[in-house]
N, C-alpha and C positions, 0 to 999 in steps of 0.2 A: 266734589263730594255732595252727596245729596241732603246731608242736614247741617251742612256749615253755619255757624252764626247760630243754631235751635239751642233752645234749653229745653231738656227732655226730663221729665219723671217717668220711674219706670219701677209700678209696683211687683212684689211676686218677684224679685231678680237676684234671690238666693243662691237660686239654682232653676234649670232647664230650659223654659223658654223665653224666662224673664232676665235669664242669666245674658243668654246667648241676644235678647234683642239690645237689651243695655252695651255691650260689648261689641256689636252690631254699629247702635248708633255714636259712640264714643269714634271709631272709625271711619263714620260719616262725618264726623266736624261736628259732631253734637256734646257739650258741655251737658254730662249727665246726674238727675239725683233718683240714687237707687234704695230703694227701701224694703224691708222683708222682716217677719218676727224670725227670722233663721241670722243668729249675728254672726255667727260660724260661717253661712254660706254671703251672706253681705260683705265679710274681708275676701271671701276667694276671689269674687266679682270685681271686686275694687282693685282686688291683686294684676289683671288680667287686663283690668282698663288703664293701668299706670304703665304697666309693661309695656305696652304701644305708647305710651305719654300722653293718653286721654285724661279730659278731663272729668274728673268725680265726685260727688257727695254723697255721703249714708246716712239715711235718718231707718233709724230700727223701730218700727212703729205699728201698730194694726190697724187698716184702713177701714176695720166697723167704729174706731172712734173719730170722731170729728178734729178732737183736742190734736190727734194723732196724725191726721190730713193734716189739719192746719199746720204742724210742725216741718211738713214735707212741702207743702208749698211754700211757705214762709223761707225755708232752706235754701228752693230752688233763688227767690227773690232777694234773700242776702248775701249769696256769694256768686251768683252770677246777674242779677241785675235785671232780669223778666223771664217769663216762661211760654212757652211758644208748641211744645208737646206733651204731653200726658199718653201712656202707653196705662191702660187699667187689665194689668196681669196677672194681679194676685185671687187664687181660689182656693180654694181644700175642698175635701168630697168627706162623705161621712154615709157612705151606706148601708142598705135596710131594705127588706122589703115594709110594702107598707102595710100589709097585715098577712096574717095566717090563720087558718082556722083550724084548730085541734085542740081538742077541747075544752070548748068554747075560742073566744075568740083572742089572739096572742098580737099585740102589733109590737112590730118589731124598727119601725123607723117610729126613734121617739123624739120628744119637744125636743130636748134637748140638741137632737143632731139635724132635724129640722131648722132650727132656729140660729145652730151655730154656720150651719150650710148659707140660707139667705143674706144672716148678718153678714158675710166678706164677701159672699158673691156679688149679692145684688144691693147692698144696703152700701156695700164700702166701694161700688163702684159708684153709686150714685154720690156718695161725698167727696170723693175725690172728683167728678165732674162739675159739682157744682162751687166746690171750693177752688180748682183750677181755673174754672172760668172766668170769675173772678180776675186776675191780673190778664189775660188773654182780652176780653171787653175791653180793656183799659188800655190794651197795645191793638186793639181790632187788627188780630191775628190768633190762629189758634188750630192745631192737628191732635184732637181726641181719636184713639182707637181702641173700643172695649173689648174684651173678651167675652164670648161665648162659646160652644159646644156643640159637635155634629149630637151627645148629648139632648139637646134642645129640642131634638125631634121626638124623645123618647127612649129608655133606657131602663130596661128592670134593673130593679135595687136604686135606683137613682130618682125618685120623684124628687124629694130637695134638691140638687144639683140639675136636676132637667128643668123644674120650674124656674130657678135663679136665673141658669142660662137664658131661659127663651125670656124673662122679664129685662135681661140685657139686652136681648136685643129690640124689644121694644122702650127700653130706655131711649135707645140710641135712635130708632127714629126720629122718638118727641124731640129730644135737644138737636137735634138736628135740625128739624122745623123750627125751634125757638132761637136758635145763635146763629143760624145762617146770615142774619141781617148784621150782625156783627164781624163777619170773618172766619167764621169757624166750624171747621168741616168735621162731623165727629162720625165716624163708622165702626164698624165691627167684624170682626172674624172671628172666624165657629171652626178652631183644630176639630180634624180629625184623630188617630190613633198617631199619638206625636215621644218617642223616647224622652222619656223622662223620671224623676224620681216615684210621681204617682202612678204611671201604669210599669213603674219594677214592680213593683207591689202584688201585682194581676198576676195570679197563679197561672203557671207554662201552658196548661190546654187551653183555658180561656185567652191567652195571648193569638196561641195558632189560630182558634175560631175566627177572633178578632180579626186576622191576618187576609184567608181566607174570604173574609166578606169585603174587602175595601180591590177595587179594579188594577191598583198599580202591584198591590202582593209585597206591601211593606208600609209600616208606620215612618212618618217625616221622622228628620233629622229635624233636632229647637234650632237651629239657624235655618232651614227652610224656613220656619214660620215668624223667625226676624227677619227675613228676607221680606215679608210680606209688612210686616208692621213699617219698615224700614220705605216701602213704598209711600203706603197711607198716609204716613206725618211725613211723607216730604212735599215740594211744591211742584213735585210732579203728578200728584193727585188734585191737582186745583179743582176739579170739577165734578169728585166725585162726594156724596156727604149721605148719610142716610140708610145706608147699604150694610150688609153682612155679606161677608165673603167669604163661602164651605172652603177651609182647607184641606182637605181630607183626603184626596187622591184619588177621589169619586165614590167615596164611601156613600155621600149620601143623595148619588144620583142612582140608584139601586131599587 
C-alpha cells in the first residue's frame, strides 16, 4: 500500500475530490483526518472510509481560521500519534466580473467575494502548511500537496479564484525551498474541468464549451485526481518537491 503507517489531513473532503482522495488514502494504509464546513458531507466521507475499515477523524472546521487548523492538526496528533501528509483541498469560488461599464461604472466582483475567495483559498492553505509543518519538522518527514487551478492561468468571472490559485502555486514553491532541509517535499496540482459539486452548478452550454476545449473531450472523474494526490504524499515521490502538476487532460497545453 502506498501510504501504510501515513497520517493524512485531508481538507475540502465533504464531497468530490477531497471526498474521493480521503477514501483513496484510507485504502492506501493511511490513518485519515478529514475536515470540511459541510457536516452532512463529513459523515458520508466517514461512512465510506469505515466501510473498508479505514481509519478516520472529523474535525468540522474552516481552514481561513487558525484556531480551526490548529484543531485539525492537534486531531491528527491526538489520536494517531504524528502527521506525515497534508492534502490542502479545500476552495469555494464566488464569481463576478470585475467591472462593467454602463452607466457609469458598475463592479460587480465585490470586497466581500474577493476577500471570502482568498481567505480559504490562499490564506487557509497557507495555515494549514504552516501549522502542519510544525509536527512534520519534529518527525523530519513530511508530503504537502496544494491545490490549484488550470484556473490560474486566467479565467473570466474568476479574478479571485485565478489570483488565490496562481498565489498557491507560488506558495508552494517557497516552502518548498524552505522545508526541503527538513524532509519535506510540498507540490501542487492545478485540476482541470474535474465532476464535482462545483462545476454541477455550471449551466449545460458552458459545461459543453468547457468540454470541447480540453484534448481528452471529457472532465476527470475526483478519483482521477486522488489518484494523483495519492502519488505526491507517497514515498514514491521522494524526489519530486516544488512543482505544479496540470491535471487537466491537456486543457492547458492549448
Amino acid at each position: 500500500m502506498l501510504l501504510e503507517n501515513d497520517v493524512a489531513i485531508v481538507t475540502g473532503a465533504g464531497n468530490g475530490i477531497g471526498r474521493a482522495t480521503a477514501v483513496r488514502f484510507a485504502k492506501e494504509g493511511a490513518s485519515v483526518v478529514i475536515n470540511d464546513m459541510d457536516e452532512a458531507g463529513l459523515a458520508e466521507t466517514k461512512q465510506q472510509i469505515e466501510a473498508d475499515c479505514g481509519k478516520v477523524s472529523v474535525v468540522k472546521g474552516n481552514v481561513a481560521s487558525r484556531e480551526d487548523v490548529q484543531q485539525i492538526v492537534n486531531t491528527a496528533l491526538t489520536d494517531y500519534g504524528k502527521l506525515t501528509v497534508l492534502i490542502n483541498n479545500a476552495g469555494i469560488t464566488r464569481d463576478g466580473l470585475t467591472t462593467r461599464l454602463k452607466e457609469g461604472e458598475l463592479r460587480l466582483m465585490s470586497d466581500d467575494k474577493w476577500d471570502a475567495v482568498l481567505d480559504v483559498n490562499l490564506k487557509g492553505t497557507w495555515l494549514c502548511c504552516q501549522l502542519a509543518a510544525v509536527p512534520m519538522i519534529e518527525g523530519g518527514y513530511g508530503r504537502i500537496v496544494n491545490t490549484a487551478s488550470i484556473s490560474a492561468l486566467g479565467n473570466i468571472g474568476q479574478a479571485n479564484y485565478a489570483a488565490s490559485k496562481a498565489g498557491v502555486m507560488g506558495l508552494t514553491r517557497t516552502l518548498a525551498l524552505e522545508w526541503a532541509r527538513y524532509g519535506i517535499a510540498v507540490n501542487c496540482i492545478a485540476p482541470g474541468g474535474t465532476k464535482t459539486n462545483m462545476t454541477a452548478a455550471i449551466p449545460e452550454k458552458i459545461l459543453e464549451n468547457a468540454v470541447k476545449s480540453i484534448p481528452l473531450q471529457r472532465f476527470a472523474e475526483p478519483e482521477e485526481i486522488a489518484a494523483v494526490h495519492a502519488f505526491l504524499a507517497s514515498r514514491e515521490a521522494s524526489f519530486i518537491t516544488g512543482q505544479t502538476l496540470f491535471v487537466d487532460g491537456g486543457a492547458s497545453r492549448r
